[in-house]
Structure formats: structure tokens, C-alpha cells
N, C-alpha and C positions, 0 to 999 in steps of 0.2 A: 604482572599478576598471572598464576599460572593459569591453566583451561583446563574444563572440566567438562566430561563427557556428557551429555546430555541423559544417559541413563542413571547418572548419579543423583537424579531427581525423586527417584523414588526410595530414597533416602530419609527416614526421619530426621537424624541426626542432620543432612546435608540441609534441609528444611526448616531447620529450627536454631543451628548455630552460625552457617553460611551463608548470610544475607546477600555476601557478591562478587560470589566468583563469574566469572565469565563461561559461559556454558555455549556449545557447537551443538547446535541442530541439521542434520539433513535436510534439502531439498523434499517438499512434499510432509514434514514431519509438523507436528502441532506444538504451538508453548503452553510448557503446562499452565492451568489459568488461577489463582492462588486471588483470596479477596482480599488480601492485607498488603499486597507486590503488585508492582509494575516491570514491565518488561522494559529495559533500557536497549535500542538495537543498537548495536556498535558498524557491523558488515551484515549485507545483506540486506535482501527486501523480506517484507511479512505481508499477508492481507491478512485484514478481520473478514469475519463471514458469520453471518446468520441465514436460516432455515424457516419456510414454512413450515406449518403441518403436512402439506401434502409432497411436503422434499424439496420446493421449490427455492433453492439457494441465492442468495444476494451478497456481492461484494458491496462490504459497507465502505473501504478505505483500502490504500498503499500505503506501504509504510517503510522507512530506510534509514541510515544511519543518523542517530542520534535522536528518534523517535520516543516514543513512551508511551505506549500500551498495554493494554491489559482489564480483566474484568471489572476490577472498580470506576472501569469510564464507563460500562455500559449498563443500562435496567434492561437488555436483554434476556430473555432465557435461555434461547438458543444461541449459542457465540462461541466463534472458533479462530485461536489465528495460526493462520499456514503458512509455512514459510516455505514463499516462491524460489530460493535460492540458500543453498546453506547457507546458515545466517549466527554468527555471535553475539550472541545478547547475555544481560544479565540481569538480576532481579533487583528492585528499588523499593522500601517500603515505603506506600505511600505518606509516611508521616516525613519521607524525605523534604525539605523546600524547592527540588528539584521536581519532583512528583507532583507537588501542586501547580505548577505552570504546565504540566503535561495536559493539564484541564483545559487550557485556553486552547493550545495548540490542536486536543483531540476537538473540540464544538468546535472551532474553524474551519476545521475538515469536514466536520460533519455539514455546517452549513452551505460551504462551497459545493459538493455534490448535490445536494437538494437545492442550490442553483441551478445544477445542470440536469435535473431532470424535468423542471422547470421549463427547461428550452424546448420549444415544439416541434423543431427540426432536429428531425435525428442525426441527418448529418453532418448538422451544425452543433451537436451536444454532443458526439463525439471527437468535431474536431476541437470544441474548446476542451474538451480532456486531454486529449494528447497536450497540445500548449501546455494547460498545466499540470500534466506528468513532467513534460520538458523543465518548464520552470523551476520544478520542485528538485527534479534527479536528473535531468540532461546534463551534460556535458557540452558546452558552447565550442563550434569550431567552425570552421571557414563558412563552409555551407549553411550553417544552418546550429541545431541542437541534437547532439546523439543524445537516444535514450537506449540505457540498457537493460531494463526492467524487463523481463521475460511475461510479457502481457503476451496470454492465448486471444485469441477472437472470443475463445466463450466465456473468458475472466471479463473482455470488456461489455461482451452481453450479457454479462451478471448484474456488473456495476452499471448499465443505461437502461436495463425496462427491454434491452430487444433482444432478438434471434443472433445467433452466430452468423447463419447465414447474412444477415443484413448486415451484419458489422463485415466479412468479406467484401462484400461487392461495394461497400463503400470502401473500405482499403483500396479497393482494386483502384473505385474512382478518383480515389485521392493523388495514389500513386500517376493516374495519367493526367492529373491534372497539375502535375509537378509540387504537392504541395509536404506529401508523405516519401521517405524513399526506404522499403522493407531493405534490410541486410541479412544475414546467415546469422544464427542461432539465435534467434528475436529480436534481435537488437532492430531497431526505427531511428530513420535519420526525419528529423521535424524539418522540412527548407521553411522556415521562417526567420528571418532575419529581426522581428520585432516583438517578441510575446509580450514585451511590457503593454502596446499597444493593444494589444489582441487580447489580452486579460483585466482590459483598464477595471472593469465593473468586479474582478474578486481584488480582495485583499487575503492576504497566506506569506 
């Protein structure tokens, strides 16, 4: 199927007869948010984001290949989703039957993070994150779980309730306590040999 530039969204014609083509969005760029479509992600990670009134921003979710989001998952008002990595996605009308099991999967998600902010230890609510980021988009290999998710420090202080700085120096302590190993261009090596064990209380 051929691909379709992302500017060709502002298309009525493309809007109204092209229900799924495959569309390239940049790095840092938004999917448009339509209430009748879902976003199908094929390449590429997405986060959702919602806003206070006072700008205070929240990652609600990570999202990656074979995903399904979009505004009819959310009673938001403020809601965005940006995509961490050029990413090709396409649009699904929700009257798809693929589109309705995108429901289970999005409150899954939704409830596993409101597990983890639940946890009282900060350090321990970020390392059950990483696990399962792992879980979900690692890549399993001798050592441990690569992940390649381009997670800032201040993306994962969105999505826990804290400061960047505290998400640092917990990195820091993870990394000397052998449990986290940072690589070159964000990439995170997990040394955990067990996340089934380490995740026994979510189900995803």
C-alpha cells in the first residue's frame, strides 16, 4: 500500500474518501485527532499527553507497533499524541471490529499506570516502569532486555508524579547498582533476567 505524506491530512477529499492509507509523521509531530478514527501505529513509538490549566503536562501512555489510539479512547479535553520517533500509522474507523478491542487494550494501560503511581516508592515505581516498558517493546538478549523507546528523564517525570532531577539520580543509582545499563542515543539495557517475575501483580 502506497504512503502518504502526513501533510495530506489537511485534505478534505483525503478525510472523507481515504479511510487507510498509511501516513509518515516526523519525530515530535502530532496525529491528527479525528472522533469517528483511530490511529492504527504500524513503526514507531506515540505518547498520549494531557495538560493542566496551569501547563502542567502528563504522560498518560506509550504506544508502538500495532497500537490503537486516538480521541474516541479518551473523555479528555486536553489530549495530544506525539510521536517520539517518526512513526507510520494509519487511520481505523472506530466501527472497525478491530477498533473495538483497541478499548480493552487502551483501559489496560490506563489501569497499569494508575498501578504505578500507586506505589509509594519512587524508586520502585520507576523501576516497575522500565520492566514494563521492557516487557511491552524490549527486545530480549543475552544480558538482559534492550529497550529502544527514546524515554527523556522528563517524559518519565511526566508519566510518575516527579521531577527530572529525581528520575536522574535514580538512573544514576540503578545504573550502579547493576540493575539499569544507559547506551548512546536513549536506548536502556533492563539486566533483568525475570520481568515475568517482577511484573507477576500486572497483567498487559
Amino acid at each position: 500500500m502506497p504512503l502518504v505524506h502526513s501533510s495530506s491530512l489537511n485534505s478534505p477529499l483525503t478525510l472523507s474518501l481515504l479511510r487507510s492509507p498509511k501516513l509518515q509523521f516526523q519525530r515530535k509531530k502530532l496525529l491528527t485527532l479525528r472522533p469517528d478514527c483511530l490511529w492504527e501505529i504500524e513503526t514507531g513509538y506515540v505518547r498520549s499527553v494531557t495538560w493542566t490549566g496551569s501547563g502542567e503536562v502528563t504522560t498518560l501512555g506509550i504506544w508502538g507497533a500495532g497500537d490503537m489510539i486516538g480521541k474516541p479512547l479518551s473523555r479528555l479535553k486536553h489530549y495530544q499524541l506525539e510521536c517520539l520517533t517518526d512513526v507510520t500509522a494509519q487511520l481505523i474507523p472506530t466501527s472497525n471490529a478491530e477498533a473495538q478491542a483497541a478499548w480493552m487494550r487502551y483501559t489496560n494501560q490506563t489501569e497499569i499506570m494508575l498501578q504505578f503511581m500507586h506505589i509509594r516508592s519512587t524508586s520502585q515505581r520507576l523501576l516497575k516502569l522500565l520492566y514494563w516498558l521492557a516487557a511491552r517493546f524490549g527486545t530480549q538478549v543475552d544480558q538482559g532486555y534492550l529497550l529502544d523507546v527514546p524515554l527523556t528523564h522528563q517524559l518519565i517525570a511526566e508519566m510518575l508524579g516527579t521531577t527530572r532531577v529525581t528520575v536522574t539520580r535514580m538512573f544514576n543509582d540503578f545504573a550502579q547498582q547493576g540493575k539499569i545499563c544507559p547506551l548512546p542515543r536513549r536506548k536502556l539495557l533492563i539486566l533483568c533476567a525475570d520481568l515475568g517475575r517482577e511484573l507477576a501483580e500486572f497483567e498487559f
